[in-house]
Every structure is written in C-alpha cells, then in structure tokens.
PDB file of N, CA, C and O in Angstrom:
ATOM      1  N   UNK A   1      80.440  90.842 106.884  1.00  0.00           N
ATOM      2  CA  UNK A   1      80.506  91.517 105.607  1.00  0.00           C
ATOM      3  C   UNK A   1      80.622  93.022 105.833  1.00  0.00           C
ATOM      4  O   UNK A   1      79.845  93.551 106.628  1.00  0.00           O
ATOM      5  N   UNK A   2      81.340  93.592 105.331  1.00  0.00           N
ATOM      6  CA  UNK A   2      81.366  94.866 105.279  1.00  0.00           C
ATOM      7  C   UNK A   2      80.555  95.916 104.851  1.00  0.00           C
ATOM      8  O   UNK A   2      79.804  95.343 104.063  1.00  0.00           O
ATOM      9  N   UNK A   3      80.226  97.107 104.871  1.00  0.00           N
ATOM     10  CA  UNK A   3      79.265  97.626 104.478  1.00  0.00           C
ATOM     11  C   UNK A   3      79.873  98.105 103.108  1.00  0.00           C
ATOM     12  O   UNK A   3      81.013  98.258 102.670  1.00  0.00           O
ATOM     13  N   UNK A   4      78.578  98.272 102.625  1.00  0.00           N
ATOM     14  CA  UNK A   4      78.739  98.983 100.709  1.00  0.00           C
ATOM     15  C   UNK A   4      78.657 100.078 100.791  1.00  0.00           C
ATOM     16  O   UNK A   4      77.673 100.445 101.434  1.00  0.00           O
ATOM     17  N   UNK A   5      79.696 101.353 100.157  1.00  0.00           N
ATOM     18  CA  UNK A   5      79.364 102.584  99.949  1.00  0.00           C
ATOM     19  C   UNK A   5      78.688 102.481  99.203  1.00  0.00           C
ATOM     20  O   UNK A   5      78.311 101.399  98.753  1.00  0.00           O
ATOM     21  N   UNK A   6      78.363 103.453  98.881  1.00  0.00           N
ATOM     22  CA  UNK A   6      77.398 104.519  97.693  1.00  0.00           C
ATOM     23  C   UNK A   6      78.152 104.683  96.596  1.00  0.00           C
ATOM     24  O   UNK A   6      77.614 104.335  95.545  1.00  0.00           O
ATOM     25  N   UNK A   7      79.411 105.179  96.525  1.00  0.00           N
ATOM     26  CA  UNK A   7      80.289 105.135  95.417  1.00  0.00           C
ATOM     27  C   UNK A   7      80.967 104.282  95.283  1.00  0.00           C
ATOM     28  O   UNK A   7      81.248 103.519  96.208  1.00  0.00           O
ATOM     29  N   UNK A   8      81.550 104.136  93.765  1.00  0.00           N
ATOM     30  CA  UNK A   8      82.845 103.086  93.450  1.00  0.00           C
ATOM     31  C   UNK A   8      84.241 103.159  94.072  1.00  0.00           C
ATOM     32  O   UNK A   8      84.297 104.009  94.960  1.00  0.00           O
ATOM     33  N   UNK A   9      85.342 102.523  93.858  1.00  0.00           N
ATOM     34  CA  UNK A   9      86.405 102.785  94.579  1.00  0.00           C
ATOM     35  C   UNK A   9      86.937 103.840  92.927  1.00  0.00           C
ATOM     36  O   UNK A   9      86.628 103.484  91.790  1.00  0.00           O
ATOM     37  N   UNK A  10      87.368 104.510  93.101  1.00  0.00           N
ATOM     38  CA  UNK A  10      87.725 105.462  91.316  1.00  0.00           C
ATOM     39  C   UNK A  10      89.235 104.519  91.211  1.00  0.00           C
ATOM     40  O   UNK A  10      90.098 104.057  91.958  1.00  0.00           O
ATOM     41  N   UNK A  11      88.927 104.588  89.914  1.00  0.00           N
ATOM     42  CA  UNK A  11      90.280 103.270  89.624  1.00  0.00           C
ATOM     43  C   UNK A  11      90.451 101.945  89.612  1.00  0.00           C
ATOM     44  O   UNK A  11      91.350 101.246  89.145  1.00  0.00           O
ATOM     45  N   UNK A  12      89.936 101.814  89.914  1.00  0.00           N
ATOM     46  CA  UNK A  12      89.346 100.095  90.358  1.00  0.00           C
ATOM     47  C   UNK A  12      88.107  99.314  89.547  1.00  0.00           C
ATOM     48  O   UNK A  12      86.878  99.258  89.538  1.00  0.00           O
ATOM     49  N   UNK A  13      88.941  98.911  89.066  1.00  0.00           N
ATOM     50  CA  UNK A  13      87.543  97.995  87.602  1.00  0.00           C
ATOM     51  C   UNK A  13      87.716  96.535  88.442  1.00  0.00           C
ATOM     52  O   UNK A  13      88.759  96.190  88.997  1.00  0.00           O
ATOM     53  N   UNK A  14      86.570  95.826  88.413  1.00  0.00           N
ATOM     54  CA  UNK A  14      85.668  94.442  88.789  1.00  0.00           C
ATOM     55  C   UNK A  14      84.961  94.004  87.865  1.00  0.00           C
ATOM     56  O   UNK A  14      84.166  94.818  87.395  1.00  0.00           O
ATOM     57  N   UNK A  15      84.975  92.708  87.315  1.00  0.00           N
ATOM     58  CA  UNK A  15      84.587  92.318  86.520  1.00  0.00           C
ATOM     59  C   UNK A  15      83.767  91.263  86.969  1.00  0.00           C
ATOM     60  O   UNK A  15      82.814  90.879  86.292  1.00  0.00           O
ATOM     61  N   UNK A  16      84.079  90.735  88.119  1.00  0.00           N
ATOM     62  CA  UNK A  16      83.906  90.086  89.320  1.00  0.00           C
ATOM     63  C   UNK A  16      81.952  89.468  89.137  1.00  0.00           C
ATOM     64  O   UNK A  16      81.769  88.527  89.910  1.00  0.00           O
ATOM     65  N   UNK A  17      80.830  89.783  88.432  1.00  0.00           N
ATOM     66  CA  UNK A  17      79.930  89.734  88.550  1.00  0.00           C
ATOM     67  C   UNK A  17      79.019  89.239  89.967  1.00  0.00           C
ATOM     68  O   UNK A  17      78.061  89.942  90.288  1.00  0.00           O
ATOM     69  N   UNK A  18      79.395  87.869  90.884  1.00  0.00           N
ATOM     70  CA  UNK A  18      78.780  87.516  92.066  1.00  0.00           C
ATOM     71  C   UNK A  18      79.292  88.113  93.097  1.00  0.00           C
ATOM     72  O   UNK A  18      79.035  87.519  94.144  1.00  0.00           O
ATOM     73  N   UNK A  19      80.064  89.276  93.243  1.00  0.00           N
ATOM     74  CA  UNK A  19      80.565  89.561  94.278  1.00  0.00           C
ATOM     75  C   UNK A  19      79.525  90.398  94.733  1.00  0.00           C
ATOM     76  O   UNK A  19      78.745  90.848  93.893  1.00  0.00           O
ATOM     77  N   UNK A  20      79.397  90.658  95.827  1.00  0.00           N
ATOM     78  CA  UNK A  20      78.711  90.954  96.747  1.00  0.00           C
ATOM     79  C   UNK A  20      78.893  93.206  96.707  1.00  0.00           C
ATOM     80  O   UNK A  20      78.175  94.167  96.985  1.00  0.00           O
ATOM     81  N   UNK A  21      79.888  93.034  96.335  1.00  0.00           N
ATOM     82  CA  UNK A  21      80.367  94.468  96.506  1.00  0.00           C
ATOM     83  C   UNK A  21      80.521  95.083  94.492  1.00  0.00           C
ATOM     84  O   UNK A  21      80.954  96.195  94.191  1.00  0.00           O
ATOM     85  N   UNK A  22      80.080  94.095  93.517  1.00  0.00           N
ATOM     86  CA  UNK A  22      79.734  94.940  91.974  1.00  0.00           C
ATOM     87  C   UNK A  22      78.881  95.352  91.934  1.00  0.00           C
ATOM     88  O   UNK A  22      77.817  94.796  92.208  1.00  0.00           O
ATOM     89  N   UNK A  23      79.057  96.705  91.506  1.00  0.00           N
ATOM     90  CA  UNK A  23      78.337  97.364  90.850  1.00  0.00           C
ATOM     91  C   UNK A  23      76.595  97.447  89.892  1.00  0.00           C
ATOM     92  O   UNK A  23      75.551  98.073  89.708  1.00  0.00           O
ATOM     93  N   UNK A  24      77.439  96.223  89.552  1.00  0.00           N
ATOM     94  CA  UNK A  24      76.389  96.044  88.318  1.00  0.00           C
ATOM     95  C   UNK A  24      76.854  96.165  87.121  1.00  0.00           C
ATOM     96  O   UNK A  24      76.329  95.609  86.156  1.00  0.00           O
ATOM     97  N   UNK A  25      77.765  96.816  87.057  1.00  0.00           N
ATOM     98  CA  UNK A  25      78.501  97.393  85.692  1.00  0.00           C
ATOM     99  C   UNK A  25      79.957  96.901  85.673  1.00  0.00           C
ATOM    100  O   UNK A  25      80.225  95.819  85.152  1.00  0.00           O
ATOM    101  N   UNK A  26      81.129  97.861  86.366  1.00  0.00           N
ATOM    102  CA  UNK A  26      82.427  97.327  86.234  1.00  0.00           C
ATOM    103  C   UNK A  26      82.912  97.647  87.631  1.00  0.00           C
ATOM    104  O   UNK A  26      83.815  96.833  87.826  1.00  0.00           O
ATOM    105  N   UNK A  27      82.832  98.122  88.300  1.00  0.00           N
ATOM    106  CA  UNK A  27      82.913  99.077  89.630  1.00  0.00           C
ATOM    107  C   UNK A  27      83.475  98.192  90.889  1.00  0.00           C
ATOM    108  O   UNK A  27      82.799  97.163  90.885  1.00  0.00           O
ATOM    109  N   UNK A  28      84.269  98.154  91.793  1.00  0.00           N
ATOM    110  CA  UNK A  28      83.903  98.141  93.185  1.00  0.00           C
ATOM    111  C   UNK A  28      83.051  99.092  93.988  1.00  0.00           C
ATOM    112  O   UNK A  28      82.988 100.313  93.846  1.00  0.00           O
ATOM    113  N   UNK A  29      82.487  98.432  94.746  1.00  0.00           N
ATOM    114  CA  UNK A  29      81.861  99.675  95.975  1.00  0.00           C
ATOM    115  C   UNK A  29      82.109  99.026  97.523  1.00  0.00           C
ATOM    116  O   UNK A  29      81.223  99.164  98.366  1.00  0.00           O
ATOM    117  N   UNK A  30      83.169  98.422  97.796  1.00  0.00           N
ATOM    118  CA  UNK A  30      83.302  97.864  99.190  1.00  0.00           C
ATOM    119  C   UNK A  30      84.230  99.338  99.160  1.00  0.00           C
ATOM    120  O   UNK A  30      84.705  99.863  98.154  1.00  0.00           O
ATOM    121  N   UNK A  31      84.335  99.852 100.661  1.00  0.00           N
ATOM    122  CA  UNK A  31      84.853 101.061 101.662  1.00  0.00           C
ATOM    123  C   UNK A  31      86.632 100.966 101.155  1.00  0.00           C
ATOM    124  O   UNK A  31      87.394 101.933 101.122  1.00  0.00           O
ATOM    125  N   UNK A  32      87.028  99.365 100.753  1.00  0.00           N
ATOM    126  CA  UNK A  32      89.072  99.197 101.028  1.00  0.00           C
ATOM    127  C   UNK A  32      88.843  97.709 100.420  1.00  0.00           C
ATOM    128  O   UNK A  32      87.954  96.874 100.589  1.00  0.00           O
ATOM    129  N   UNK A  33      90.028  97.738  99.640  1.00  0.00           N
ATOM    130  CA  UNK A  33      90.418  96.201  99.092  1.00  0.00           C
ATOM    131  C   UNK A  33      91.265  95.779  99.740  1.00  0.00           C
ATOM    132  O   UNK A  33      92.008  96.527 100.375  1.00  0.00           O
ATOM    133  N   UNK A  34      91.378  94.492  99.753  1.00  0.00           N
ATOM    134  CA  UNK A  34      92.611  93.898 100.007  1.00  0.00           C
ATOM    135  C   UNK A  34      93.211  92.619  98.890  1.00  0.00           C
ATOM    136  O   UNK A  34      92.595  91.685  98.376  1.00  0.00           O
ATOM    137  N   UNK A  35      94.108  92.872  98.821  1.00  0.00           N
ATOM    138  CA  UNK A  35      94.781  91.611  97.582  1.00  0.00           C
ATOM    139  C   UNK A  35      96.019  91.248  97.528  1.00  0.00           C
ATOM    140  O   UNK A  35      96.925  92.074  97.412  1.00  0.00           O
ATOM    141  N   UNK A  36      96.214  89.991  97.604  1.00  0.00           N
ATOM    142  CA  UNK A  36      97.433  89.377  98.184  1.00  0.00           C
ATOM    143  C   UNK A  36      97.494  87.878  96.886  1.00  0.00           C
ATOM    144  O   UNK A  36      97.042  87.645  95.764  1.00  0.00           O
ATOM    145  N   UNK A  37      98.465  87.080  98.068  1.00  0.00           N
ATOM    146  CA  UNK A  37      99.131  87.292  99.065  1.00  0.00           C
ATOM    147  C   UNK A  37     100.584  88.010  98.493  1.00  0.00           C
ATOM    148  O   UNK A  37     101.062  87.912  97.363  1.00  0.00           O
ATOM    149  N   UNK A  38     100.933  88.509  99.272  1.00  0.00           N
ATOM    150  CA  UNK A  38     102.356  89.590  99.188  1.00  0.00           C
ATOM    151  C   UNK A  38     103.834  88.777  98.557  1.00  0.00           C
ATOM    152  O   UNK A  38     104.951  89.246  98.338  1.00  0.00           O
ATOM    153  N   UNK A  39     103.239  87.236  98.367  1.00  0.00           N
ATOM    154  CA  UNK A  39     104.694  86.445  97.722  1.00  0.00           C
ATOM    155  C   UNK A  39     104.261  86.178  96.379  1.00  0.00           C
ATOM    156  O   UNK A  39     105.167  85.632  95.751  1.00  0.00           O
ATOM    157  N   UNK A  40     103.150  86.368  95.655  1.00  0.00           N
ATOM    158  CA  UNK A  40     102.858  86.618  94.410  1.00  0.00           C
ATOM    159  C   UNK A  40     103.751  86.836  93.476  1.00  0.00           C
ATOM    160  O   UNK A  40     104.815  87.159  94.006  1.00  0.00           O
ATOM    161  N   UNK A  41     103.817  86.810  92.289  1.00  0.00           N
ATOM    162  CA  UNK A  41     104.780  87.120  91.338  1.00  0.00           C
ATOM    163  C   UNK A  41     104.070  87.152  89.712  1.00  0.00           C
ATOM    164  O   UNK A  41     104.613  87.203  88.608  1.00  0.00           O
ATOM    165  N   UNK A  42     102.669  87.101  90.106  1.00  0.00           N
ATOM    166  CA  UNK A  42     101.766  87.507  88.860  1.00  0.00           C
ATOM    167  C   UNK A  42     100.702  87.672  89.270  1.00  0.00           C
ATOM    168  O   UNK A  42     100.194  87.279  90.320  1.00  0.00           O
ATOM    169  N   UNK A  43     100.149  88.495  88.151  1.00  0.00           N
ATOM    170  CA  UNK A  43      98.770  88.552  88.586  1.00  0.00           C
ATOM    171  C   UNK A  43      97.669  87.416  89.059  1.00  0.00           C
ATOM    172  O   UNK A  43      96.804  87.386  89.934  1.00  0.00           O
ATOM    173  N   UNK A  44      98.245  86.270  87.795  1.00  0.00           N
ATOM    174  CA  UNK A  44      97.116  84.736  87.998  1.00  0.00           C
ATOM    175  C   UNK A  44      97.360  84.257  89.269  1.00  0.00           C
ATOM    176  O   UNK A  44      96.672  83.430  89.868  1.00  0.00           O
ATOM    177  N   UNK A  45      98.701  84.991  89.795  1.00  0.00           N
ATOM    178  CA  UNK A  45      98.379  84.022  91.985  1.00  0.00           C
ATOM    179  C   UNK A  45      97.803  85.078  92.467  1.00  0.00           C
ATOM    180  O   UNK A  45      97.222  84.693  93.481  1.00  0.00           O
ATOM    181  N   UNK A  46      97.564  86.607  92.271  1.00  0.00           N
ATOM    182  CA  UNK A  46      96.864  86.868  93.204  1.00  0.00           C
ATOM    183  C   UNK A  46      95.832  86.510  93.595  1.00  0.00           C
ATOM    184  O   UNK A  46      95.442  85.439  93.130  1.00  0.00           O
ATOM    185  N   UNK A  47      94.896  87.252  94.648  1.00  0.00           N
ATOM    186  CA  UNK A  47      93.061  86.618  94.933  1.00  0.00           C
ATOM    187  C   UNK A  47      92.702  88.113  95.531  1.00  0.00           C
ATOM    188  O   UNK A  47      93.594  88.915  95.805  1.00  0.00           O
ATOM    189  N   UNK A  48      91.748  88.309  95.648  1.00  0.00           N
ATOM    190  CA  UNK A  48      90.695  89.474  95.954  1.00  0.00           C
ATOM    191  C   UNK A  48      90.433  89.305  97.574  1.00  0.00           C
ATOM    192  O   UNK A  48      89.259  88.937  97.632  1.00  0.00           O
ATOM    193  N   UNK A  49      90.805  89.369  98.548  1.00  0.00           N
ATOM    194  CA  UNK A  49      90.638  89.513  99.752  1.00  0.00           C
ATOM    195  C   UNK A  49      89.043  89.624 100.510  1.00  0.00           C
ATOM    196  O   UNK A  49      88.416  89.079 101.419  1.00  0.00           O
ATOM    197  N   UNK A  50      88.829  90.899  99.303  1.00  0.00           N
ATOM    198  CA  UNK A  50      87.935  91.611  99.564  1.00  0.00           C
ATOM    199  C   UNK A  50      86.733  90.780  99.777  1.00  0.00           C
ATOM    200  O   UNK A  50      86.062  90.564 100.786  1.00  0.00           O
ATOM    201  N   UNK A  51      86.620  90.284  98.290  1.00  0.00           N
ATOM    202  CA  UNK A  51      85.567  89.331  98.032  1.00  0.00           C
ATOM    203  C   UNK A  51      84.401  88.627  98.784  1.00  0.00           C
ATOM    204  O   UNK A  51      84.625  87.831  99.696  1.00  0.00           O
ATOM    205  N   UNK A  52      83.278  88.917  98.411  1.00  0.00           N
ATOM    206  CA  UNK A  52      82.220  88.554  99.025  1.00  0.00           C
ATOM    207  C   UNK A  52      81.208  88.099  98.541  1.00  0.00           C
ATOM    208  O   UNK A  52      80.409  88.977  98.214  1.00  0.00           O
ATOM    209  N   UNK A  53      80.639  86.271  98.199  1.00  0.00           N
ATOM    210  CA  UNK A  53      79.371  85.914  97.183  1.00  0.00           C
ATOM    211  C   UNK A  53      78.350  86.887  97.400  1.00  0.00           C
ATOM    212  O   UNK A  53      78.052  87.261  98.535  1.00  0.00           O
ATOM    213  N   UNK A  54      77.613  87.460  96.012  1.00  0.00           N
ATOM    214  CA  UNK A  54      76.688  88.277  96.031  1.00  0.00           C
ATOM    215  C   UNK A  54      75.183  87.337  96.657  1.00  0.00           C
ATOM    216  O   UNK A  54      74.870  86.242  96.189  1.00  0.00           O
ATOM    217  N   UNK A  55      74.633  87.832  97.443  1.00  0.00           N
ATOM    218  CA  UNK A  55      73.350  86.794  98.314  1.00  0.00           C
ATOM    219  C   UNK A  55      72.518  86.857  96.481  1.00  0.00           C
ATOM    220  O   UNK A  55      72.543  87.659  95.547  1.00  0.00           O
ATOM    221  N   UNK A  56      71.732  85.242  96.806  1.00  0.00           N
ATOM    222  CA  UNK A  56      70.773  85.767  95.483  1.00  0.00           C
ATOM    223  C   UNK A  56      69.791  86.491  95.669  1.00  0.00           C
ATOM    224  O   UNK A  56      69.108  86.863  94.715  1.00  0.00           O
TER     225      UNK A  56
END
C-alpha cells in the first residue's frame, strides 16, 4: 500500500467512501493515481488503479 499524504490530490474528487486513500469528505490523498485501462471508451469501463479497501 502506498503511503497517504497529508494533502488531497487538488482536482480530484472521490466519492469512493472504503478506499483506503478518502478523505472523509470528497478528496483523494494517495501521492499519484492511476486509471485505466487505456482501451476504454467511457467512463463506466474505466477502474481506479489506485484503489485500496479502507482497513476497518
């Protein structure tokens, strides 16, 4: 798992609630996203790379 900054990524809204890297609010705070895959052709195929279950 990657480490969590301190700040959000600016620009970047998550709505994401169990991820490991929200906020709490709307925010990312993982360091870099990644989101694919690159043959996509809408938003509903992309996926969050990033993504990480929030521990309970």
């Amino acid at each position: 798992m990657e480490r969590k900054s301190e700040k959000h990524i600016s620009g970047v809204r998550c709505d994401v609630k169990n991820c490991a890297y929200h906020d709490g609010e709307l925010y990312c705070t993982a360091q870099h996203i990644a989101i694919g895959p690159g043959t996509a052709k809408s938003a509903s195929e992309t996926v969050c790379g990033t993504f990480e279950k929030r521990e309970s």
